[in-house]
N, C-alpha and C positions, 0 to 999 in steps of 0.2 A: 233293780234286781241284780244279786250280782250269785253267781256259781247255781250249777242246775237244783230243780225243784227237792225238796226234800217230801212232799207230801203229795196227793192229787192237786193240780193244779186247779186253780177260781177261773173260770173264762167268766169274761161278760161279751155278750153277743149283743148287738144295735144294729140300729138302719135308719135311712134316711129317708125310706118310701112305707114305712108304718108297722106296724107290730103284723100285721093278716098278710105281709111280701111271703110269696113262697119260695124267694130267693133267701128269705131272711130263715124259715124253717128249713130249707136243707141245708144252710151252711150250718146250723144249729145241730141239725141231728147228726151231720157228717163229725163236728168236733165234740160229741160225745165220747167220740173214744179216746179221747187226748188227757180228759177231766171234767170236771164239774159245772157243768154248764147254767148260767142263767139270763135269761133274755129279758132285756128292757130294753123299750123300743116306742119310738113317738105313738101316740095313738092315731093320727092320720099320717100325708103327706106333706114330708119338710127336704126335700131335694132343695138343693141349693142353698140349704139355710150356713153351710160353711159351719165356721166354730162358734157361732151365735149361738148365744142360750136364753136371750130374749131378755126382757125387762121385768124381772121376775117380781116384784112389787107389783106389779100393774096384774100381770097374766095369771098370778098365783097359780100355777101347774096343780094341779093333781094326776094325784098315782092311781092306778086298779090292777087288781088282780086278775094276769091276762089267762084266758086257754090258747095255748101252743097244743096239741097231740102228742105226746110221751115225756111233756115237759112239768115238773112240779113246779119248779120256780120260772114265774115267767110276770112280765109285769109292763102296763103300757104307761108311757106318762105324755102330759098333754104339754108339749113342749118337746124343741127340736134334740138332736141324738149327742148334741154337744153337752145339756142339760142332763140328760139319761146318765151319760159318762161323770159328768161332774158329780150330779146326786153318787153315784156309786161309789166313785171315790171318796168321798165323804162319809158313807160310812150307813148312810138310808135306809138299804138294804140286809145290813147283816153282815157284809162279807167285804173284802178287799180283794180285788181284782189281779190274779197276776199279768192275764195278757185278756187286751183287747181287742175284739176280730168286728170288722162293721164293715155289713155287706149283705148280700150280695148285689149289687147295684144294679139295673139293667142299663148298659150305658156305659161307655168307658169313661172313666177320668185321668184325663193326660191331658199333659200339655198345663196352660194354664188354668182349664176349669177347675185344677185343683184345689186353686184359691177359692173355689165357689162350693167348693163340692161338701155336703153333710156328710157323705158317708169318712172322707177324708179328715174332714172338721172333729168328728167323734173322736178320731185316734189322736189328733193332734191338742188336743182338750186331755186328753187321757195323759200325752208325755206330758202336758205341761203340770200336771199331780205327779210324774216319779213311773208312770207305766208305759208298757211299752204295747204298742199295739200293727195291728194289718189290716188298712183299707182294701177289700177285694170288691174290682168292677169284673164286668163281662163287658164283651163291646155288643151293642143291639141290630142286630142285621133292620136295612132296611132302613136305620135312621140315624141322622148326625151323631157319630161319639162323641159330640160338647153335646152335655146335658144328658137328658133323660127320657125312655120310651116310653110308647105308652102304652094300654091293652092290646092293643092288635098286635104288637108288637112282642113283648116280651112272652105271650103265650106261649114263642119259637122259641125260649131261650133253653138251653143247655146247663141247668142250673148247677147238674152234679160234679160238670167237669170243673167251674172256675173253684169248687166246695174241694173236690180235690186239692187244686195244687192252692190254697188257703190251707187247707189242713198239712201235706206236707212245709210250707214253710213253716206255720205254727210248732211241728213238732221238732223242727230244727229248733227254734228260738228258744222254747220250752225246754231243750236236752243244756243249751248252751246260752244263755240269757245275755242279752247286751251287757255293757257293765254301765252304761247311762242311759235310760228311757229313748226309743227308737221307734219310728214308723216306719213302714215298709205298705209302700206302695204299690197295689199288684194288678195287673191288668189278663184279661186272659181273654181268648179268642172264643165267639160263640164256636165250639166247635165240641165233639164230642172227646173225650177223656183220652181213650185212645188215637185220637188226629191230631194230637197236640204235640208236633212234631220236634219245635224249639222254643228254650226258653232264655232269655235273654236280661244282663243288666242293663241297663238303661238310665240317660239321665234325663231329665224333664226338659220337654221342650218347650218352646216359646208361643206355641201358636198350640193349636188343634187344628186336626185334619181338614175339619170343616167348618167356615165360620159364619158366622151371620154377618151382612156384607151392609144391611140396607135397613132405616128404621124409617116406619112415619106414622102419623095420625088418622084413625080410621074414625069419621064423628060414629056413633054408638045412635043409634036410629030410637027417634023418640026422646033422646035426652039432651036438650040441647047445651052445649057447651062439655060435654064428656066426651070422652074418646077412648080407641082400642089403641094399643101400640101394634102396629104389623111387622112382620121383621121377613127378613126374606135371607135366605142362604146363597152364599155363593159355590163354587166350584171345589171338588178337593183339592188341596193346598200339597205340593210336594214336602218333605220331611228329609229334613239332615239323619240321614245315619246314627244310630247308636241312641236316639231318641226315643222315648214311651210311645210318642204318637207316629213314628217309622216303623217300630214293634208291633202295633197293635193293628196296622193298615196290610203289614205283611202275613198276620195271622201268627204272631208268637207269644206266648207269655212274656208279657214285660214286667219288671221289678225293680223300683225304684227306691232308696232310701231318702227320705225326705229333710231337710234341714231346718233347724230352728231360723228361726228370724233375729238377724243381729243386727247390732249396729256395726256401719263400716267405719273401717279408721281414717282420720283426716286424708285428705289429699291438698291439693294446692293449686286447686279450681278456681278462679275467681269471687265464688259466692262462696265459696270459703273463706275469700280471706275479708269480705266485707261482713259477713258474719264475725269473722275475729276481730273484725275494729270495732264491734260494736258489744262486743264483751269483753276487749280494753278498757272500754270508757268508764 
């Protein structure tokens, strides 16, 4: 995208926690007033599913015509939000996307769950067709920001305040368009709209606040030779400054811009250079 919109802008709205997230309808109704809204969105739960679009020969996704409330276009597909983004770029739908908003997550994503993260995966799925998109989490009181909460859980969530400052970035990017496909990574404090005191750049941190420290085998009772995986957390993890997951611990909006995956240029490591004698030969 390059120079501001000339017409109403296409949003496509996604998520990673299913078409019926009522994180996913107020960030939807909140970017109605930016443009054109339409939502395609897994038809269950796919957290974690990252940029995977799944084996689509095998799973053959289908589409249906979803109800959102005040929404005409709206659409769930059976298959994770990487999938949703892809179909739409492609053209499935009718329409081409100019920006892509997936969210709202309950759950922060920082640090490295972003490598894991669907709602993050959607947008990154999205630059890699030419669009530029904003993953927005919320961090979920009460339980690890790696990963994702769960009904007891997000019923506290603060949905309209992370819909705000999603919509305010959106309307930045929309006035002034990157000039090569961009994600922007947004993290925002449960808190309410007005308590959102600062907001902060950030760059991604290494770790997350909180990790799972410990895995093992639980036999699965009655089945002999199955098992559960059990995982246990450890301790909040201190955070370097200037970090998403320092941002997010301190209660600020964090914003991150995220980077393609490259290749790095040689260096003159040893397994470098054994690798180069062996593309001498």
């Amino acid at each position: 995208m390059v120079g501001p919109m000339a017409s109403r802008p296409q949003l496509l709205l996604t998520n990673d926690d299913g078409i019926d997230s009522v994180g996913l309808h107020v960030l939807a109704r909140t970017m109605q007033e930016l443009g054109d809204v339409t939502i395609i969105a897994p038809d269950s739960e796919y957290s974690g599913a990252g940029a995977a679009i799944g084996a689509i020969w095998e799973i053959k996704p289908e589409v249906h015509e979803a109800h959102v409330e005040g929404f005409d276009k709206a659409w769930s597909v059976s298959g994770p939000p990487a999938l949703c983004v892809m179909f739409a770029r492609m053209g499935a739908f009718g329409f081409t996307p100019d920006l892509i908003i997936s969210g709202i997550n309950p759950g922060a994503n920082v640090g490295r769950s972003v490598y894991h993260s669907g709602t993050v995966g959607a947008c990154l799925t999205g630059r890699n067709g030419g669009i530029s998109g904003i993953a927005v989490s919320q961090r979920a009181d009460n339980f690890g920001v790696e990963g994702q909460a769960w009904e007891e859980t997000v019923k506290n969530q603060k949905w309209q305040s992370a819909a705000d400052v999603a919509a305010a970035a959106a309307a930045a990017i929309l006035e002034d368009p990157p000039e090569t496909a961009s994600v922007l990574n947004i993290n925002v404090p449960n808190l309410a709209t007005d308590e959102l005191a600062k907001w902060s750049w950030t760059k991604l941190g290494d770790r997350p606040p909180r990790t799972w420290t410990k895995a093992w085998l639980e036999p699965k009772e009655g089945h002999v030779g199955s098992y559960h995986v059990e995982l246990e957390y450890g301790d909040n993890v201190d955070q370097p400054e200037g970090t998403d997951t320092r941002a997010i611990m301190d209660n600020e909006v964090s914003m991150t811009w995220l980077s393609r995956i490259i290749a790095l240029d040689d260096d003159t490591s040893a397994v470098d250079a054994k690798l180069q004698a062996l593309i001498e030969q």
